[in-house]
N, C-alpha and C positions, 0 to 999 in steps of 0.2 A: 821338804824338798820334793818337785817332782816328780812323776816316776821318767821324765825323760831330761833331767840335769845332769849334766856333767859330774860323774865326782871319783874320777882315778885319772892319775896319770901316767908316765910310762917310761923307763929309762932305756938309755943308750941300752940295744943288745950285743951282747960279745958276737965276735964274725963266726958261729959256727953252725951257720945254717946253711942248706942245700938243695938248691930248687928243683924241682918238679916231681913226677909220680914215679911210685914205682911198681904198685897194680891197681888194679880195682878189681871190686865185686858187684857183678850184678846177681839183683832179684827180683822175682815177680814182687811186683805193687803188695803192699800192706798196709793195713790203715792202721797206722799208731805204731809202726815199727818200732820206734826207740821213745822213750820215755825222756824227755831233752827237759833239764834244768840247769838256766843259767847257762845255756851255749853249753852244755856238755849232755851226750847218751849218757845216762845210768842203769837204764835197763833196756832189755831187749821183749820184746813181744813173742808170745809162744807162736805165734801163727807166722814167725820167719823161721823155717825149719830148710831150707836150702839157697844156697847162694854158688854163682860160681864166677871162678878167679880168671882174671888176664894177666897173666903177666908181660912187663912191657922192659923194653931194651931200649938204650940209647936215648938222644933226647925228645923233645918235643910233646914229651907227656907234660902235660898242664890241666890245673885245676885253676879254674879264674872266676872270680866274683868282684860283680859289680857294684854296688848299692847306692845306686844315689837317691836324694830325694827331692820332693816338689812342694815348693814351701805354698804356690799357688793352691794344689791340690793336696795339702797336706798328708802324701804320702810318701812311703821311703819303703823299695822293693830292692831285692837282690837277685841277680839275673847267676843263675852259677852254670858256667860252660865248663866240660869234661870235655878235651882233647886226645887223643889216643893212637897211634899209630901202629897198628900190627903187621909185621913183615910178613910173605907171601899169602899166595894167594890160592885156595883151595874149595875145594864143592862144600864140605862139612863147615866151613868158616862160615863161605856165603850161606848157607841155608839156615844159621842160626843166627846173624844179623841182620837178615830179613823178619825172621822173627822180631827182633830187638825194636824194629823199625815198627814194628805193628803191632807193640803193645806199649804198656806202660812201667817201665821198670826202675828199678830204685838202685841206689851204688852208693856203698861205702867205696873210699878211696883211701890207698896207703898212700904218705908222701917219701918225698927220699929222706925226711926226717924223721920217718918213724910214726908219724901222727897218721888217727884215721881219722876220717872228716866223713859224715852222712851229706850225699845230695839228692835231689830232688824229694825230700823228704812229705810233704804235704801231697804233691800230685804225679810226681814221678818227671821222670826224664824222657823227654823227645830227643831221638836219637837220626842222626843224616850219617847215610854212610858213602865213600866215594872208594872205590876200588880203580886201583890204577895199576899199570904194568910197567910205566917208566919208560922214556924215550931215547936212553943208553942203556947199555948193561951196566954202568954202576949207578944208577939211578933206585927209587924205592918203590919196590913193586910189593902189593899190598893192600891195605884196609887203613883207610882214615874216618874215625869214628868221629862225629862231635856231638856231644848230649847238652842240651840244654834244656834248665829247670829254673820257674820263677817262685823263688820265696820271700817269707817276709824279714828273717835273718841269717846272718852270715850261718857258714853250716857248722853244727854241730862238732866234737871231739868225742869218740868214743871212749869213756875212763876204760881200765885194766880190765876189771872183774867182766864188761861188754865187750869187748874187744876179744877175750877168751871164750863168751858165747858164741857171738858173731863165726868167729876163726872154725866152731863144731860145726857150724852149718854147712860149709865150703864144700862142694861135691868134690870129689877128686877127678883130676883131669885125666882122659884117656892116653 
């Protein structure tokens, strides 16, 4: 068989899944961050020693991948977009996704099912940020992050025993 044949398939899932995120982690860029077999983190690299959390409210948090391929160009990439919405709007925010903007950072993602997903794992996340103030007062005034990273597979699950490393690194928020 070869190593790109079909050979699983897939059943009906029960309805108890729940879309979108419910934080994410960034970190500075690492090379080799997670040790990924078979689409899953099994270990973490010592040289990720801080990470830190957003937590995010409401909806509109999205993690989206794309993967098509080119049967021309014999290739097949996955485009993974990190959407993220932070309500208000403050000096300390903006001065630290400016930052975000001007380097190269990596994100583990929790989803509202509980799963972490590693993205932009090979080269990191380019990061666009839009701060708005909203043109009512009940409108959302704010921080709308989008990251996008190109890889060669869908992203990674972090298993338990990573997941519990990963979670030591977390700075604590002010």
């Amino acid at each position: 068989m070869a190593i790109c044949d079909i050979n699983k398939g897939r059943s009906k899932p029960c309805k108890t899944h729940v879309g979108g995120v419910q934080k994410f982690y960034l970190f500075n860029y690492v090379e080799d961050a997670f040790t990924v077999t078979n689409g899953v983190g099994t270990a973490m690299s010592a040289d990720l020693t801080e990470s830190f959390e957003y937590d995010l409210t409401g909806d509109g948090q999205v993690l989206a991948e794309s993967k098509p391929s080119d049967r021309s160009a014999g290739t097949s990439i996955n485009t993974q977009t990190i959407t993220a919405l932070l309500q208000g709007l403050d000096k300390d925010t903006s001065n630290e996704l400016n930052a975000v903007t001007k380097s190269y950072p990596q994100a583990v993602v929790k989803t509202r099912d509980g799963e972490y997903k590693v993205v932009g794992l090979t080269d990191g996340i380019d990061f666009s940020i839009e701060s708005t103030t909203g043109g009512t007062q009940a409108e959302f005034s704010g921080y709308t992050l989008t990251g996008v990273s190109i890889e060669k597979d869908l992203a990674p699950s972090l298993d338990e025993a990573t997941i519990t490393a990963f979670l030591a690194t977390v700075a604590v928020n002010p």
